[in-house]
Structure formats: C-alpha cells, structure tokens
C-alpha positions in Angstrom: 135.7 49.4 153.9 138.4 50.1 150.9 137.0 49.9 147.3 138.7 48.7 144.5 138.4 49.4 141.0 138.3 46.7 138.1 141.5 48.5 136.8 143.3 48.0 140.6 142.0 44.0 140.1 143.8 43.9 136.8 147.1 44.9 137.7 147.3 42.9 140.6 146.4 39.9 138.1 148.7 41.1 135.7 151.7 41.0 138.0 150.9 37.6 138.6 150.7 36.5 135.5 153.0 38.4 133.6 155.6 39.7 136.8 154.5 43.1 135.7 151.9 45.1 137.1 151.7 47.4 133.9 147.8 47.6 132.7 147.6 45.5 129.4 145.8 46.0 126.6 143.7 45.2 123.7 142.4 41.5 124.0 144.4 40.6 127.0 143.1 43.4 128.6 139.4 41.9 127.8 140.3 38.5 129.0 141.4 39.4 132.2 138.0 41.5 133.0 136.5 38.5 131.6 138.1 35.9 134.2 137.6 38.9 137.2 134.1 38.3 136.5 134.4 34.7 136.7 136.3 35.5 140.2 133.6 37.2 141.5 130.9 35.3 140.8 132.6 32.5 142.4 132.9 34.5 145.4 129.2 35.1 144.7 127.8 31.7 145.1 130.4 30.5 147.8 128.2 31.8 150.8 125.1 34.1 151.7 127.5 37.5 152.4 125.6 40.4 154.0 126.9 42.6 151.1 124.7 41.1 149.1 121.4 40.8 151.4 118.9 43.0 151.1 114.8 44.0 152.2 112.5 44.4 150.5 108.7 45.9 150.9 105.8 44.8 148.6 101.8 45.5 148.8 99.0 43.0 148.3 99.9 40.0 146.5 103.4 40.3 145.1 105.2 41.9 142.1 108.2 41.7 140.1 111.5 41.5 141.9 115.1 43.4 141.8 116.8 43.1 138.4 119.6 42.2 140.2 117.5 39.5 142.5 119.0 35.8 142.9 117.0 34.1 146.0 114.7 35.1 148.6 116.7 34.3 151.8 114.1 34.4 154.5 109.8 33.6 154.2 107.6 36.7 153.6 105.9 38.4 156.3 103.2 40.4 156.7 104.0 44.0 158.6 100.3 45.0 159.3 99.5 42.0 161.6 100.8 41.3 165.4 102.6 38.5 165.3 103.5 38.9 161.7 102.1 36.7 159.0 104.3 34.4 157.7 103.9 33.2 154.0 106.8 30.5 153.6 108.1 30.2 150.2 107.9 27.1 148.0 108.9 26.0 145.1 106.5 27.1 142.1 105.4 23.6 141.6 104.6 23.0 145.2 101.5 25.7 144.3 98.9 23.0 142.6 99.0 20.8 146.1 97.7 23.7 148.1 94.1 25.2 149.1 93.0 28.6 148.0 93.0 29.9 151.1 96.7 28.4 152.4 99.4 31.1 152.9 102.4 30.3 151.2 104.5 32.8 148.2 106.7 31.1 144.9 109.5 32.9 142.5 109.1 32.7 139.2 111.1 33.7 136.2 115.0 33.9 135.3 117.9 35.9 135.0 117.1 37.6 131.6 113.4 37.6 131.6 113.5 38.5 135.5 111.7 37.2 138.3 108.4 37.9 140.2 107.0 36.8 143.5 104.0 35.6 144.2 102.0 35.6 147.5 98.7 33.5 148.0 95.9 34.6 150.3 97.1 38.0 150.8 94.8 40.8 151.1 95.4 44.3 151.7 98.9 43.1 153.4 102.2 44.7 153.5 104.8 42.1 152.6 108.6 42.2 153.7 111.3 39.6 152.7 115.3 39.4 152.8 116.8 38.4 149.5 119.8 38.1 147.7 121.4 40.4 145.0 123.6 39.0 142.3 127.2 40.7 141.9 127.2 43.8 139.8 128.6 42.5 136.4 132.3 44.3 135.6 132.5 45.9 132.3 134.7 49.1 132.8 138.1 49.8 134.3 136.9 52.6 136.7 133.8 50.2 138.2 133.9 49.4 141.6 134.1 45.9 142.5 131.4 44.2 144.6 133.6 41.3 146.0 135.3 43.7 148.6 138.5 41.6 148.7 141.1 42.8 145.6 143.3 40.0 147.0 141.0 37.2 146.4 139.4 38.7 143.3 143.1 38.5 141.6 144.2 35.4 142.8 140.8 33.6 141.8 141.1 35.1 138.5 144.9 34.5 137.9 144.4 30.8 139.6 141.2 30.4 136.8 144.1 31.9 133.7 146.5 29.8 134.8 144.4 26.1 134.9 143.5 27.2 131.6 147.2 27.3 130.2 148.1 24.3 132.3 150.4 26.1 133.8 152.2 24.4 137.3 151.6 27.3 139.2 148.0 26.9 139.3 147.5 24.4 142.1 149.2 27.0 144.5 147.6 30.1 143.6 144.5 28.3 143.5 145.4 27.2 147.3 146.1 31.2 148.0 142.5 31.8 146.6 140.5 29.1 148.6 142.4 30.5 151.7 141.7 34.1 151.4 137.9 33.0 150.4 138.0 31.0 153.9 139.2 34.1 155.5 136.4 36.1 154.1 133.6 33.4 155.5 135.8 33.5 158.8 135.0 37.3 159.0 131.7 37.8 158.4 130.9 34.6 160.4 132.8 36.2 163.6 131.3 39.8 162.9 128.0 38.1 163.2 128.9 36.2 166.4 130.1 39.6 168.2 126.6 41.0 166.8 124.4 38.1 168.5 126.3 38.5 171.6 126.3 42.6 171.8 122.5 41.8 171.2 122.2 39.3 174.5 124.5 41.3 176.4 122.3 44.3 176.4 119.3 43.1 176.7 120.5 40.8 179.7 122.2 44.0 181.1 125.3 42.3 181.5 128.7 44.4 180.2 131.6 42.3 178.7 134.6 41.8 181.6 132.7 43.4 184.4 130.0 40.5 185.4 
C-alpha cells in the first residue's frame, strides 16, 4: 500500500485551491494541515476500516486502554476457557442493574483523560477484545498519513476550504470526495467478501472454477 506524506496532501490541496501545486507557507500553510486533519477524521468516523482495528490482551479484571483508543468493536472474551467466556460490553450506567456475579465489561473515560475498561466477575482470566484506534493527529509535513487515500484526503479538505469561502465550486468537489469515500467502503467491503469466501472455499475443499 502507497504512503503519503502530509506535505504530498498539501500540494495536492494547494493545486486545487490555488491552480498551483507549489507548497505554501506561513499561515496558509497551517490552515491547510488544519483542514487535512478535518479530512481525515471525517474519513475516520465514516465506517469501521480494518486500518484502524486492532487486539488487544488484558489480565484479570481490566486496565487502562490505548491512548489512541475510540470504541471496543467486538465483546471481551476470555482465552483460558473452552468455549471462551464472553463478557458483553455495556454502557457504564447499565453496571448498577446487574448482580455481582454477572459477566459483563464498561469503558469509561474520554479522549484527554483516556479511557479504561472494566470487566466484572473475572478472575485469574485472560481477556482479548477488538477495538478501534483514532487517526494519528497530523502535525508535521514529513508525517505519514493514516487515511491511506491522498486523493480523498485532498479533496475532503479542499471541498471543507472551499464551503468555508462560499465558493461555487464546493458542491462538486464535495461530490468528488463523497465518491472516492464510497469507493474506499466499496473496497474494503469487497476485500472482506473475497476473505469470507477464500475461508468457506477451503474448508469445504472446493477450488474456485474447477467444482
């Protein structure tokens, strides 16, 4: 997979916006990392993308979670029993209608105190759980981007300048954006199709084209 710098993203955004693909400076130069950032947090929260899933492997009762954590995407299970455990996750509220002894694990926190899960009636357990990472924030010209498309990252953000300057363009580079974002979903949603079936296929011992 190709990775793109913040200072690639910026030039691409700076030939849309100002037909010239030289790297700007001083305070433009600022806003435009600013509104890549805005870009990429959009493409952030628009789906669950499997760049951004992750596991991971706690003991006992929980601890505190990734700094760059934003939901657990699956319950948490426990390793060391066959079937594995399962401690569905509720909403930290949810915790005062339950019995001691019920199996269940709550987040708690926020993004700048950070979070920590919690997992009742767990005892000497090893805990696993999928979650989801928050994009890396873009600071520096040399920083690899997380979103892994420059095309959508620079339309987003030059879509997001130009609504702000109420500027006619913006309804079609905001259509450009929205279509590569589709795209995007389109891709990972098909890659994990062809997974699923390469997965039935060889445990049925059936080959693509010959049965």
């Amino acid at each position: 997979m190709a990775q793109f710098t913040v200072q690639d993203v910026v030039q691409d955004v700076a030939g849309f916006i100002n037909q010239d693909r030289t790297l700007p400076t001083s305070t433009e130069l600022e806003a435009f990392v600013g509104y890549i950032n805005n870009a990429q947090e959009k493409w952030e929260e628009a789906y669950d993308w499997d760049l951004l899933k992750n596991t991971s492997y706690i003991a006992d009762n929980g601890g505190s979670l990734n700094a760059y954590f934003d939901k657990v995407l699956t319950h948490v299970y426990d390793q060391k029993t066959n079937p594995q455990t399962e401690y569905p996750v509720i909403k930290p509220e949810e915790r005062y209608n339950k019995l001691e002894t019920d199996k269940y694990a709550y987040v708690m926190g926020n993004p700048v105190a950070g979070y920590t899960l919690s997992v009742n009636a767990a005892s000497l357990a090893s805990l696993h759980f999928d979650w989801k990472a928050r994009a890396t924030a873009l600071a520096t010209l040399t920083q690899i981007t997380t979103c892994p498309s420059k095309e959508y990252l620079a339309t987003k953000a030059a879509a997001i300048i130009l609504k702000s300057r109420s500027d006619t363009r913006f309804p079609a580079m905001e259509a450009d954006a929205q279509m590569i974002l589709s795209g995007l979903i389109a891709n990972q949603d098909n890659n994990i199709s062809k997974r699923q079936v390469g997965s039935w296929t060889r445990k049925a011992g059936y080959v693509i084209g010959e049965n």
